[in-house]
C-alpha positions as CSV (number, residue, x, y, z in Angstrom):
1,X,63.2,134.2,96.4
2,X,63.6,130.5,94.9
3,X,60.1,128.7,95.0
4,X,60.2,125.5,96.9
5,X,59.2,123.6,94.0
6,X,62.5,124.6,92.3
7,X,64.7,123.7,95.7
8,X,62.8,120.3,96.0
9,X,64.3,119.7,92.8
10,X,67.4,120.7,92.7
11,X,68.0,118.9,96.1
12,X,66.7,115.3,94.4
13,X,69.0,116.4,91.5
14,X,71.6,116.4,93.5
15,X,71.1,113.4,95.7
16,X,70.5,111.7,92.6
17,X,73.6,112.6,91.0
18,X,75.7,111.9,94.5
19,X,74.2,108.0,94.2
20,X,75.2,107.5,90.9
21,X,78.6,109.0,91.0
22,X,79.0,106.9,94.8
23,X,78.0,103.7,92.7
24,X,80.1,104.4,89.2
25,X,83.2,105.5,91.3
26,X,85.8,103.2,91.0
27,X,87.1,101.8,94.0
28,X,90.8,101.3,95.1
29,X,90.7,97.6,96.1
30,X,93.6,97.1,98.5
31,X,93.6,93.6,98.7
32,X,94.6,92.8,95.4
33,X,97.9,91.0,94.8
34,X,100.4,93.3,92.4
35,X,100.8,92.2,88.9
36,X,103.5,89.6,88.0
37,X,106.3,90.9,86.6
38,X,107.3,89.7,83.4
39,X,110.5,87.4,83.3
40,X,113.8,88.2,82.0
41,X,114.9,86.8,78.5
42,X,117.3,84.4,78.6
43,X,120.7,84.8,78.3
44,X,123.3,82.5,77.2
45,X,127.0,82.8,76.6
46,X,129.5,81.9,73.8
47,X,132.8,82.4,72.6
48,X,133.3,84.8,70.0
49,X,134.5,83.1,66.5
50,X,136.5,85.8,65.6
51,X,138.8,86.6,68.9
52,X,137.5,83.5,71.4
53,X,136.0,86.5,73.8
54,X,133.0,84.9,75.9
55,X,129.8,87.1,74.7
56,X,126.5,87.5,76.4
57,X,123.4,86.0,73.9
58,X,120.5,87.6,74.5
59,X,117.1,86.8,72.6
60,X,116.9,83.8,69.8
């Protein structure tokens, strides 16, 4: 059978391993607020100088 040496360690090896990967985990943080969303460009409007149409400007 296994010595009990040999299941001492594996056992620590384990616990070990369960600590760090309980402390390294990333948590889900539920009270954070959601992330801003980014505004919307403005938009303008003009008359077209060909036919006198009104156009959306959007950009610079």
């Amino acid at each position: 059978m296994i010595d009990g040496e040999l299941v001492t360690i594996i056992v620590n090896l384990l616990l070990v391993g369960g600590f760090l990967w309980w402390m390294l985990h990333p948590r889900h943080n539920n009270n954070e607020e959601p992330p801003v969303p980014k505004p919307l460009p403005k938009t303008g409007k003009m008359r077209c100088p060909m036919c006198g149409a009104e156009a959306k400007v959007t950009g610079k």
